[in-house]
mmCIF file of the C-alpha atoms, coordinates in Angstrom:
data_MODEL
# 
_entry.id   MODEL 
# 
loop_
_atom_site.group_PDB 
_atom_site.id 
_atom_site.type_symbol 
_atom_site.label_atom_id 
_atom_site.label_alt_id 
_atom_site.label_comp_id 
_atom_site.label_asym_id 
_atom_site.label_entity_id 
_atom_site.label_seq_id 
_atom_site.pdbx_PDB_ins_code 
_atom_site.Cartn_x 
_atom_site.Cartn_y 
_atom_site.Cartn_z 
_atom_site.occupancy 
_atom_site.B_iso_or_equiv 
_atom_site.pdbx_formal_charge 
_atom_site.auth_seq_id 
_atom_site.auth_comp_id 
_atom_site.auth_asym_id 
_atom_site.auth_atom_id 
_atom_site.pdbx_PDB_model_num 
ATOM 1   C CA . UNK A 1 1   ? -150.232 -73.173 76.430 1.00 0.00 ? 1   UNK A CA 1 
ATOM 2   C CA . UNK A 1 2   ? -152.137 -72.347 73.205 1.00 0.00 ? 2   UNK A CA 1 
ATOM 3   C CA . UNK A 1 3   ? -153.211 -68.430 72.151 1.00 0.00 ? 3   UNK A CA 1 
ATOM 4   C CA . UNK A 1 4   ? -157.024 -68.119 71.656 1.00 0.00 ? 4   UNK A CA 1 
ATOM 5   C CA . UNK A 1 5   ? -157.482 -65.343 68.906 1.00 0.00 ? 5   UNK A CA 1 
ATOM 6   C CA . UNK A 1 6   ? -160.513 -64.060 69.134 1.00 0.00 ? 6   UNK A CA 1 
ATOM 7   C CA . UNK A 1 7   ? -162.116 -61.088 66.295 1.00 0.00 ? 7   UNK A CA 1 
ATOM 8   C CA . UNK A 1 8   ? -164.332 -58.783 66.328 1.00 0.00 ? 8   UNK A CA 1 
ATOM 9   C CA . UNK A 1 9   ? -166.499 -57.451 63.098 1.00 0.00 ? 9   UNK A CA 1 
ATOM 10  C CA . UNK A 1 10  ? -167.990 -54.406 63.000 1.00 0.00 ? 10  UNK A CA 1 
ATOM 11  C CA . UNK A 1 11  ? -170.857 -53.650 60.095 1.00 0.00 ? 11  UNK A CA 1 
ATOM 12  C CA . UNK A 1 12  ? -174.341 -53.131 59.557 1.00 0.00 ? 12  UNK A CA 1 
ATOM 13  C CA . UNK A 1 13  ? -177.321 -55.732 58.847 1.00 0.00 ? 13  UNK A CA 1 
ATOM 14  C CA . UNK A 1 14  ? -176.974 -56.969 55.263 1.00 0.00 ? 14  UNK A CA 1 
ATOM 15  C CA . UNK A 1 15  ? -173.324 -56.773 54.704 1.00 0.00 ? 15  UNK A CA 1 
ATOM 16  C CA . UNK A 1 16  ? -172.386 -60.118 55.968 1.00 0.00 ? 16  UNK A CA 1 
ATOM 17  C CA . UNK A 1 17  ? -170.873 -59.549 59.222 1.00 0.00 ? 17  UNK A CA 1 
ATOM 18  C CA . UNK A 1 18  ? -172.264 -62.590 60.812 1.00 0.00 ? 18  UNK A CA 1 
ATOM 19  C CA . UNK A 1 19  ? -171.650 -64.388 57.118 1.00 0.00 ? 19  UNK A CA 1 
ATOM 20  C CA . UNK A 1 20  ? -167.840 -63.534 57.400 1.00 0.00 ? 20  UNK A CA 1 
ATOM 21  C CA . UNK A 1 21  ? -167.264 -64.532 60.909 1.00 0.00 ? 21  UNK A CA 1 
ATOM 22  C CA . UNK A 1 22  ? -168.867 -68.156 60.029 1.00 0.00 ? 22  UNK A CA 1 
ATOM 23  C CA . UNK A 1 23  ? -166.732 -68.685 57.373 1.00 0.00 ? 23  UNK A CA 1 
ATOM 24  C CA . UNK A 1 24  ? -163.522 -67.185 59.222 1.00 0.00 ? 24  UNK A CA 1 
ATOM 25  C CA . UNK A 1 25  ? -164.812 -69.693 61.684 1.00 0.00 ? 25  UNK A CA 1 
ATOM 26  C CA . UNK A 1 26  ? -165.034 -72.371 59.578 1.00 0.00 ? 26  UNK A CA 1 
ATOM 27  C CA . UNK A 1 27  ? -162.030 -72.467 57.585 1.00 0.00 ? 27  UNK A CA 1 
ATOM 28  C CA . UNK A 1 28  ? -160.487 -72.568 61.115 1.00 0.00 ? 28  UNK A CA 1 
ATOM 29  C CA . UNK A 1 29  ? -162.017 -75.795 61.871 1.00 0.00 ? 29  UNK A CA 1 
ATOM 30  C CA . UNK A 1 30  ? -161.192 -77.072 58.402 1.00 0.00 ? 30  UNK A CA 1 
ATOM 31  C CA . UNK A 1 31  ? -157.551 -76.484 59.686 1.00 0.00 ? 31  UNK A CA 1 
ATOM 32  C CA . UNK A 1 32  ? -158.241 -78.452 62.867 1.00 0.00 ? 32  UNK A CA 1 
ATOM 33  C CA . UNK A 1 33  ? -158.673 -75.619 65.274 1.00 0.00 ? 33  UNK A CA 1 
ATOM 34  C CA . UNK A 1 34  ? -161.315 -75.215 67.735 1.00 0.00 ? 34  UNK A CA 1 
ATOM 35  C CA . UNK A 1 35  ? -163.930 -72.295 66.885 1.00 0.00 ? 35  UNK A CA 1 
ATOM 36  C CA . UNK A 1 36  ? -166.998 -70.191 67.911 1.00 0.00 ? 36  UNK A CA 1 
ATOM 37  C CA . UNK A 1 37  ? -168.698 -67.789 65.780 1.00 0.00 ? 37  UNK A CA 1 
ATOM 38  C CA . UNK A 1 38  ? -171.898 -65.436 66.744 1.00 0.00 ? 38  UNK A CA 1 
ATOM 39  C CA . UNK A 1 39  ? -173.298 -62.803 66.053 1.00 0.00 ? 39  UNK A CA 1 
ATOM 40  C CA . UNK A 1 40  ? -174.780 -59.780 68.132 1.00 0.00 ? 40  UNK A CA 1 
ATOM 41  C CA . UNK A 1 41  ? -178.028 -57.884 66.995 1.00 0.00 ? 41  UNK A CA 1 
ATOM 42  C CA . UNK A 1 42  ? -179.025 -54.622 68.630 1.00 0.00 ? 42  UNK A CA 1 
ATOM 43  C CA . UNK A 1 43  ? -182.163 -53.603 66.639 1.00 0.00 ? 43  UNK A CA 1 
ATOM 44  C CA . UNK A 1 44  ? -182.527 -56.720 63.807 1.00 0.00 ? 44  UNK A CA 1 
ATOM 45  C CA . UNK A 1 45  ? -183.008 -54.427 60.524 1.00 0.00 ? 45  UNK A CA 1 
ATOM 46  C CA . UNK A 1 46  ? -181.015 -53.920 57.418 1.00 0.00 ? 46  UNK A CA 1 
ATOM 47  C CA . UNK A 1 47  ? -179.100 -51.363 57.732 1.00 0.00 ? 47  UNK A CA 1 
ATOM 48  C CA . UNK A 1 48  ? -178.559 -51.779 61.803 1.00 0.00 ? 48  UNK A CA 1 
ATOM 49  C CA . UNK A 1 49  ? -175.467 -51.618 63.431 1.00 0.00 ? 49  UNK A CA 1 
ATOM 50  C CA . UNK A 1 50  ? -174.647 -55.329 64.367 1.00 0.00 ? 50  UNK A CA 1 
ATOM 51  C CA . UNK A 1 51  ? -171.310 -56.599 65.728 1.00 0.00 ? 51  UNK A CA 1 
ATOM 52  C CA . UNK A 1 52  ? -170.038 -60.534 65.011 1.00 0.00 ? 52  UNK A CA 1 
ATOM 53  C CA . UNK A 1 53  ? -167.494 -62.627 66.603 1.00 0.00 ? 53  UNK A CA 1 
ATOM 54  C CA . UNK A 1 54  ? -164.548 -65.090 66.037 1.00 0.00 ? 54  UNK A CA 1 
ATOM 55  C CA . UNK A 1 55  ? -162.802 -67.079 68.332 1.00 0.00 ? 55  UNK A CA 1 
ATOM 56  C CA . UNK A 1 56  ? -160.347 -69.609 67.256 1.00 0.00 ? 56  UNK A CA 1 
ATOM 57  C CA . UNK A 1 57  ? -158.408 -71.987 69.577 1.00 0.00 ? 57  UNK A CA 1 
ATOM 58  C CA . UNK A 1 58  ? -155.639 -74.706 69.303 1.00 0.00 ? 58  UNK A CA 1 
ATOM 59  C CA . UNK A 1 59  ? -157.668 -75.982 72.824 1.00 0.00 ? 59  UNK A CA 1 
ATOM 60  C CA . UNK A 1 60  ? -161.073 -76.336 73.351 1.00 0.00 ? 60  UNK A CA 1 
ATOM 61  C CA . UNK A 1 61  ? -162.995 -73.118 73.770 1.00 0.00 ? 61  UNK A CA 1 
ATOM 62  C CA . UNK A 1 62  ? -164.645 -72.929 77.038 1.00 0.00 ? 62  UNK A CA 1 
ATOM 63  C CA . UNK A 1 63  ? -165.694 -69.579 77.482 1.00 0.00 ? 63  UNK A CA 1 
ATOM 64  C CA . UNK A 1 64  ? -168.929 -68.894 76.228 1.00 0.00 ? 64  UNK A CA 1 
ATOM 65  C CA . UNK A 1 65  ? -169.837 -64.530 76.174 1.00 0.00 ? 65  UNK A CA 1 
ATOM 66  C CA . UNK A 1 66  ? -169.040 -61.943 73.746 1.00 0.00 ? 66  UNK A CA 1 
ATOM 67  C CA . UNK A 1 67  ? -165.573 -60.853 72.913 1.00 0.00 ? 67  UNK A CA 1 
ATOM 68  C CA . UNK A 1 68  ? -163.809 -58.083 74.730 1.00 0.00 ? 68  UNK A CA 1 
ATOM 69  C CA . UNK A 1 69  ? -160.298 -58.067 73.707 1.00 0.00 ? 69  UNK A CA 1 
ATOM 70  C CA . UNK A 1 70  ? -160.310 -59.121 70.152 1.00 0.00 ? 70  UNK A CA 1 
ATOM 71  C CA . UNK A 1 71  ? -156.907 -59.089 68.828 1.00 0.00 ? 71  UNK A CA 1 
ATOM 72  C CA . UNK A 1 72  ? -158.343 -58.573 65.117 1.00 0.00 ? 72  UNK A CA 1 
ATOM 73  C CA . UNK A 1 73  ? -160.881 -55.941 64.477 1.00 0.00 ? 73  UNK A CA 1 
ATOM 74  C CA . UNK A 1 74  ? -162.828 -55.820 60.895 1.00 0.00 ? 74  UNK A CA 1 
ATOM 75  C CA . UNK A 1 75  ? -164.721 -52.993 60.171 1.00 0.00 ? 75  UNK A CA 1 
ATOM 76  C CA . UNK A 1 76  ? -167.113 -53.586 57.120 1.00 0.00 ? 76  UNK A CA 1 
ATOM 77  C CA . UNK A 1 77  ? -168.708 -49.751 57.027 1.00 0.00 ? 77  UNK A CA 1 
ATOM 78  C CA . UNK A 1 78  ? -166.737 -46.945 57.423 1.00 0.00 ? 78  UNK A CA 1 
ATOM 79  C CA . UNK A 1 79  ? -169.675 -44.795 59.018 1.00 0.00 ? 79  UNK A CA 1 
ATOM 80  C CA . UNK A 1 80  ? -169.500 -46.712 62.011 1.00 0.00 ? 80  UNK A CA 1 
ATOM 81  C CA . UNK A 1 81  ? -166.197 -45.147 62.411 1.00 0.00 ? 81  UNK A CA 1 
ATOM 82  C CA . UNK A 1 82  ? -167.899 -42.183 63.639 1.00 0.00 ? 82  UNK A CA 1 
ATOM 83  C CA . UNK A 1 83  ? -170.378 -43.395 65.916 1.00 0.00 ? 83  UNK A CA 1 
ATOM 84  C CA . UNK A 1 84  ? -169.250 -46.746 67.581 1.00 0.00 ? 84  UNK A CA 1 
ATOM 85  C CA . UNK A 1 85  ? -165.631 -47.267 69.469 1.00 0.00 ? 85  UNK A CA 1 
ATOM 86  C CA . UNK A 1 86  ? -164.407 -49.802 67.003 1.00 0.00 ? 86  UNK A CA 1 
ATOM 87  C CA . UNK A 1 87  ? -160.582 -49.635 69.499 1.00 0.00 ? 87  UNK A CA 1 
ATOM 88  C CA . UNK A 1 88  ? -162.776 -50.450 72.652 1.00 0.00 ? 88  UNK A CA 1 
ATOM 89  C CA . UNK A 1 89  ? -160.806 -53.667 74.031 1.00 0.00 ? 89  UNK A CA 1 
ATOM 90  C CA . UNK A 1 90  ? -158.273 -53.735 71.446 1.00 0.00 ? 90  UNK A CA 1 
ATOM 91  C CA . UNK A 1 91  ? -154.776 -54.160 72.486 1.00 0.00 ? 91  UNK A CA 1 
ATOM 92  C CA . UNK A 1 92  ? -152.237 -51.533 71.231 1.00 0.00 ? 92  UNK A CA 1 
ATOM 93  C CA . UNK A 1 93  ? -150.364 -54.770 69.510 1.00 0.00 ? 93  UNK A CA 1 
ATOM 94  C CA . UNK A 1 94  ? -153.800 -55.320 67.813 1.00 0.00 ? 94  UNK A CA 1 
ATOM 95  C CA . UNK A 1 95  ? -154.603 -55.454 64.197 1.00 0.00 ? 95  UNK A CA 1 
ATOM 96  C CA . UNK A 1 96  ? -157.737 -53.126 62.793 1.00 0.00 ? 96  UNK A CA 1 
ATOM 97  C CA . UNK A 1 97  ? -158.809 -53.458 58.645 1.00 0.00 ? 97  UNK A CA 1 
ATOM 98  C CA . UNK A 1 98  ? -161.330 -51.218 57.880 1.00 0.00 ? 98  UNK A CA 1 
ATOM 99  C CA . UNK A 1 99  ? -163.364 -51.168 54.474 1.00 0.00 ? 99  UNK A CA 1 
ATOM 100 C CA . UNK A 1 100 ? -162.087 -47.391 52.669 1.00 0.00 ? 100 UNK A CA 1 
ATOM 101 C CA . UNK A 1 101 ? -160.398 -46.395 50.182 1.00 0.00 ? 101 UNK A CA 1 
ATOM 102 C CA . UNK A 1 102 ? -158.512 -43.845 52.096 1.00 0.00 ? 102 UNK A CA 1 
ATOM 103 C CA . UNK A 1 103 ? -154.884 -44.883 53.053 1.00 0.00 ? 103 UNK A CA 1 
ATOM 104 C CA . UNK A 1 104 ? -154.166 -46.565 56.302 1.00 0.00 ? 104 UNK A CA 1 
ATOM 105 C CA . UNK A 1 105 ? -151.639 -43.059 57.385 1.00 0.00 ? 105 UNK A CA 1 
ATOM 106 C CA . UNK A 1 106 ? -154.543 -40.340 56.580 1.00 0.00 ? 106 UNK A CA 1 
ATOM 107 C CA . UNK A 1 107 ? -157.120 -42.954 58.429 1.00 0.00 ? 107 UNK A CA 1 
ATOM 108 C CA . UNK A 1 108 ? -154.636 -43.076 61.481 1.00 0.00 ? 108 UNK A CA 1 
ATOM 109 C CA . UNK A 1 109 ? -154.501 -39.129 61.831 1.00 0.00 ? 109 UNK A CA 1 
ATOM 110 C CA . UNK A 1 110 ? -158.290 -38.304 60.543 1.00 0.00 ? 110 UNK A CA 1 
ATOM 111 C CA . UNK A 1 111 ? -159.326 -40.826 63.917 1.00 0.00 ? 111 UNK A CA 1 
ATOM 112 C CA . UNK A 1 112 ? -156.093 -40.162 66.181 1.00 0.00 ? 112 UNK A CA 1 
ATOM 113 C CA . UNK A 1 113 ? -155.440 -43.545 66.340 1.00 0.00 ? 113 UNK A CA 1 
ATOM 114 C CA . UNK A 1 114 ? -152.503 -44.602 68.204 1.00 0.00 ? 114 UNK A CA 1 
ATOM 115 C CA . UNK A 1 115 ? -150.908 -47.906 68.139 1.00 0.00 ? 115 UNK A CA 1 
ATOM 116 C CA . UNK A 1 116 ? -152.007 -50.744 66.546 1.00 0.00 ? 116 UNK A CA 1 
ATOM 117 C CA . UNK A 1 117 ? -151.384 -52.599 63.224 1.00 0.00 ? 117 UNK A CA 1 
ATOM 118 C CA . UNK A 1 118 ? -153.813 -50.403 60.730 1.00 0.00 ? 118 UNK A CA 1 
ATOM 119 C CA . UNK A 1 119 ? -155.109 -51.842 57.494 1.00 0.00 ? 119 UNK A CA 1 
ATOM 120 C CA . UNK A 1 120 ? -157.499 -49.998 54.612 1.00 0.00 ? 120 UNK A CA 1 
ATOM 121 C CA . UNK A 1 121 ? -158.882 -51.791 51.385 1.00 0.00 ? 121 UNK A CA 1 
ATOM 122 C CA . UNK A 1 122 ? -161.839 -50.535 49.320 1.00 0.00 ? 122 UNK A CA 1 
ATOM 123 C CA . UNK A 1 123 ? -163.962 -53.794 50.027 1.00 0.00 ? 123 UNK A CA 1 
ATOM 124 C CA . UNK A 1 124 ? -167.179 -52.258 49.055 1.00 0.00 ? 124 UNK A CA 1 
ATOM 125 C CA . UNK A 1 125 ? -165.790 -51.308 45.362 1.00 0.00 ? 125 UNK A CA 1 
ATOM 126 C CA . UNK A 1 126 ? -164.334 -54.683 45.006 1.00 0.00 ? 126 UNK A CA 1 
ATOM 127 C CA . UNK A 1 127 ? -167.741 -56.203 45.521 1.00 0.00 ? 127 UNK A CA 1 
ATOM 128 C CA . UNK A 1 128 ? -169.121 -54.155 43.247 1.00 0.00 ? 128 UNK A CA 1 
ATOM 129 C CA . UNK A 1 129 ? -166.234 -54.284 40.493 1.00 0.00 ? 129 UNK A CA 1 
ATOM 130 C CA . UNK A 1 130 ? -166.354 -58.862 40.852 1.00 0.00 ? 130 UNK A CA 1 
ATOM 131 C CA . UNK A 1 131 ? -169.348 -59.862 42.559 1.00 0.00 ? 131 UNK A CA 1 
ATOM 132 C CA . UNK A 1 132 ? -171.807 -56.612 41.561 1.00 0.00 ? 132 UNK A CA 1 
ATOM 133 C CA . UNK A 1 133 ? -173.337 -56.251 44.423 1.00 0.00 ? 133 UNK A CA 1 
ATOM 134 C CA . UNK A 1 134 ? -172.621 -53.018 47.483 1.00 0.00 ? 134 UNK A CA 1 
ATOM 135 C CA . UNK A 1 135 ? -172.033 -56.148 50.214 1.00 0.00 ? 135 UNK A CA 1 
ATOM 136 C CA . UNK A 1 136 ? -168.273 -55.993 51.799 1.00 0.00 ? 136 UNK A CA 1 
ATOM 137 C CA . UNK A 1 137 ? -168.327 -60.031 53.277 1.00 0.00 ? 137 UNK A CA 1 
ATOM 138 C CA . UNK A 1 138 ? -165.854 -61.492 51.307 1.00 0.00 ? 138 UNK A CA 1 
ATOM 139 C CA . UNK A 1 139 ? -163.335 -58.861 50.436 1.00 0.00 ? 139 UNK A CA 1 
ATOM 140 C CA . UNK A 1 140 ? -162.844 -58.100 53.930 1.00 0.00 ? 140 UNK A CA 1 
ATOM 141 C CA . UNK A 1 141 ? -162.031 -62.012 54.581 1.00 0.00 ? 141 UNK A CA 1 
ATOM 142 C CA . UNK A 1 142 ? -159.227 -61.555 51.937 1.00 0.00 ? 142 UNK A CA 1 
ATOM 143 C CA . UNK A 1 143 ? -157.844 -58.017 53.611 1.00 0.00 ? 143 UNK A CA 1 
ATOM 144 C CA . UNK A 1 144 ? -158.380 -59.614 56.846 1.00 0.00 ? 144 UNK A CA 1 
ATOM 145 C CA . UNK A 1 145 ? -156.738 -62.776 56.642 1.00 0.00 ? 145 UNK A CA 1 
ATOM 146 C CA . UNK A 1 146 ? -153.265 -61.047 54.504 1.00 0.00 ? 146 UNK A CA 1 
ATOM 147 C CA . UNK A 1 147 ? -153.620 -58.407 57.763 1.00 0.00 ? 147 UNK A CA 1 
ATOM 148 C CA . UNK A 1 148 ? -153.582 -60.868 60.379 1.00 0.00 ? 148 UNK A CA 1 
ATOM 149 C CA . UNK A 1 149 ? -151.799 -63.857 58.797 1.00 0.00 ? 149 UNK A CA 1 
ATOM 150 C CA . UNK A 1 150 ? -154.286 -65.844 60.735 1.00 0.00 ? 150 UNK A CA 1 
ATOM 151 C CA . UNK A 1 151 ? -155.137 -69.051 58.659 1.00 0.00 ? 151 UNK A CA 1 
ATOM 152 C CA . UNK A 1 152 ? -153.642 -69.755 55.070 1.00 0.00 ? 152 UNK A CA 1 
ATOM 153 C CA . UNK A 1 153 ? -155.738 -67.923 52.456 1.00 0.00 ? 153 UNK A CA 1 
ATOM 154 C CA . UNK A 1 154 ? -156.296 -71.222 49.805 1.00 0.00 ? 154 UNK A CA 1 
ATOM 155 C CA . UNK A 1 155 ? -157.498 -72.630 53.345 1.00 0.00 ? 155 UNK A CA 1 
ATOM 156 C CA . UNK A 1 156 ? -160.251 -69.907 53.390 1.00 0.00 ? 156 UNK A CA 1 
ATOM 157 C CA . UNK A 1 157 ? -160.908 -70.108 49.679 1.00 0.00 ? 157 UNK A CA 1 
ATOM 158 C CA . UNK A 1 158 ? -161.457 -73.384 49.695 1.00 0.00 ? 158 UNK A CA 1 
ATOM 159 C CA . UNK A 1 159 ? -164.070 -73.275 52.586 1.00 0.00 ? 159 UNK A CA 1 
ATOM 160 C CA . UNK A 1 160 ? -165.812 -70.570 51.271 1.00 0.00 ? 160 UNK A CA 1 
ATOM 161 C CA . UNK A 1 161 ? -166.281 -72.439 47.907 1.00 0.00 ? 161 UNK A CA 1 
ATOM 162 C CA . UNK A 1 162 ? -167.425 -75.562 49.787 1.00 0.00 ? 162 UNK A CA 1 
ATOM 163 C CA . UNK A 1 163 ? -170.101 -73.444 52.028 1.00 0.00 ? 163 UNK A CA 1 
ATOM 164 C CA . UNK A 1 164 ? -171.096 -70.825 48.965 1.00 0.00 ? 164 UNK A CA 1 
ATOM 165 C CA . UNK A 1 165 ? -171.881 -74.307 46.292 1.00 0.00 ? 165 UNK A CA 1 
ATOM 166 C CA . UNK A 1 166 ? -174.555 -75.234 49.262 1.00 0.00 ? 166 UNK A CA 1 
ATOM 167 C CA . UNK A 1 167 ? -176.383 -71.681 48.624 1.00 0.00 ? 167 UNK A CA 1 
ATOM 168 C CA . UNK A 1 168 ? -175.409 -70.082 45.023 1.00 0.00 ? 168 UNK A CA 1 
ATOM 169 C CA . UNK A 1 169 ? -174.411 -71.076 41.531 1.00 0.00 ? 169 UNK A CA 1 
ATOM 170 C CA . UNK A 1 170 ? -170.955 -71.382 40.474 1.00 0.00 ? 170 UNK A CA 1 
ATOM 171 C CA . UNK A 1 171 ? -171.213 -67.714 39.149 1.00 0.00 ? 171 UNK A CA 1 
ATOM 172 C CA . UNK A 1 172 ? -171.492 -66.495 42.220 1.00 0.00 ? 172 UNK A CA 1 
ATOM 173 C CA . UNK A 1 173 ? -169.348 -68.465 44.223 1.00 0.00 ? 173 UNK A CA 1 
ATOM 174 C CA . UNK A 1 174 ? -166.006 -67.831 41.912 1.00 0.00 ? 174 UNK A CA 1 
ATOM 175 C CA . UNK A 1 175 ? -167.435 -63.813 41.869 1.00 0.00 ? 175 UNK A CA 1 
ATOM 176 C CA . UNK A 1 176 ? -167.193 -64.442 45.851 1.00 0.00 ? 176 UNK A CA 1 
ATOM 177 C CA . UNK A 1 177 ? -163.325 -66.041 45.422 1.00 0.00 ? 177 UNK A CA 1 
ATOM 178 C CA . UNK A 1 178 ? -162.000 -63.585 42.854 1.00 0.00 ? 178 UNK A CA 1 
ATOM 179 C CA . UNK A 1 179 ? -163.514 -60.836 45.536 1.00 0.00 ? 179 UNK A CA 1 
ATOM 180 C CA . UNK A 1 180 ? -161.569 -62.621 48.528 1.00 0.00 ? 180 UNK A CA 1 
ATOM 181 C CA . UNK A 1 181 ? -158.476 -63.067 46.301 1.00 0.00 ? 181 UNK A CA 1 
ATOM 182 C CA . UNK A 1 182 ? -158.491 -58.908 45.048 1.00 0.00 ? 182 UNK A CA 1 
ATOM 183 C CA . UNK A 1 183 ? -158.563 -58.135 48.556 1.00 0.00 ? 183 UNK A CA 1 
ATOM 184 C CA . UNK A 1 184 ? -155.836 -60.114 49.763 1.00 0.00 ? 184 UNK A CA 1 
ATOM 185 C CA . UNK A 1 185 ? -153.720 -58.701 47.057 1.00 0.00 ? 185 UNK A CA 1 
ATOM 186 C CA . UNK A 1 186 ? -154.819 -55.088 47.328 1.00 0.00 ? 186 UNK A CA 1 
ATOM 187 C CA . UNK A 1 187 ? -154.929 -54.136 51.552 1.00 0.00 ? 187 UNK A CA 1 
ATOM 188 C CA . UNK A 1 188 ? -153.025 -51.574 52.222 1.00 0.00 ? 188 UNK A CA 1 
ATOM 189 C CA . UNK A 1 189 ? -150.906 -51.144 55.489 1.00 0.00 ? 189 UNK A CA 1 
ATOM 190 C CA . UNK A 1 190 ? -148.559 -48.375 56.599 1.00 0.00 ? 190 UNK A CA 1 
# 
């Protein structure tokens, strides 16, 4: 019987939630696993609080709804910390990676977390420090796949070079990898 790991990002419209959990999704397939990826809108503004999703399956996915239990949660604005349950569903052997520069200890006690596998990386000043722009996609991929060990990480680098030459010039697209690869290096856990 295969696992079906399913993820859950947290952010706000126009920093790439729904952009992140494509290409998580993606670089699954590229690997030769099953996938779904979707997001979910409330109001559909910049600026919004949105939620995306990941599933990835060695088996055909058949369930088709939001997900509930995500054993990987990615948070890509630390304000929502304070307004939206970003634990609802999670297991206590989960993994959470939240975009701050504050340590993964001081962010365990500041939101009395308990359990959990806790990750911190400043994704938002990596943007800005490779790609020069405030948007959190990519360096949360990076911190996301070294916190979950989900898929290799030249897997996701690849992928996101193949689907980023589609859209932007090679500028931008090695800005996006040296983003992914800073974050990989510099999460934090406990």
């Amino acid at each position: 019987m295969s696992k079906m790991i399913e993820v859950r990002w947290h952010g706000r419209g126009g920093q790439g939630a729904k952009t992140a959990a494509y290409l998580l999704a993606e670089s699954a397939m590229q690997e030769g696993k099953y996938i779904q990826a979707f997001p979910e809108y409330g109001p559909e503004r910049m600026g919004a609080p949105m939620m995306a999703f990941t599933r990835i399956s060695d088996t055909p996915i058949r369930i088709h709804c939001h997900v509930k239990t995500p054993q990987v949660v990615a948070v890509l604005d630390p304000t929502l910390l304070e307004t939206v349950d970003i634990l609802d569903g999670v297991p206590k052997d989960g993994t959470v990676v939240v975009n701050t520069g504050e340590s993964p200890d001081s962010l365990r006690r500041s939101l009395s977390i308990s359990g959990r596998r806790l990750f911190t990386v400043p994704a938002t000043q990596i943007a800005l420090e490779t790609i020069g722009k405030p948007i959190p996609n990519t360096p949360m991929i990076g911190a996301m796949i070294k916190a979950s060990g989900l898929l290799n990480i030249e897997a996701v680098i690849t992928n996101t070079r193949k689907s980023f030459e589609k859209k932007f010039s090679g500028l931008v697209v090695e800005k996006n990898i040296q983003a992914i690869r800073r974050a990989y290096e510099e999460v934090k856990s406990e």
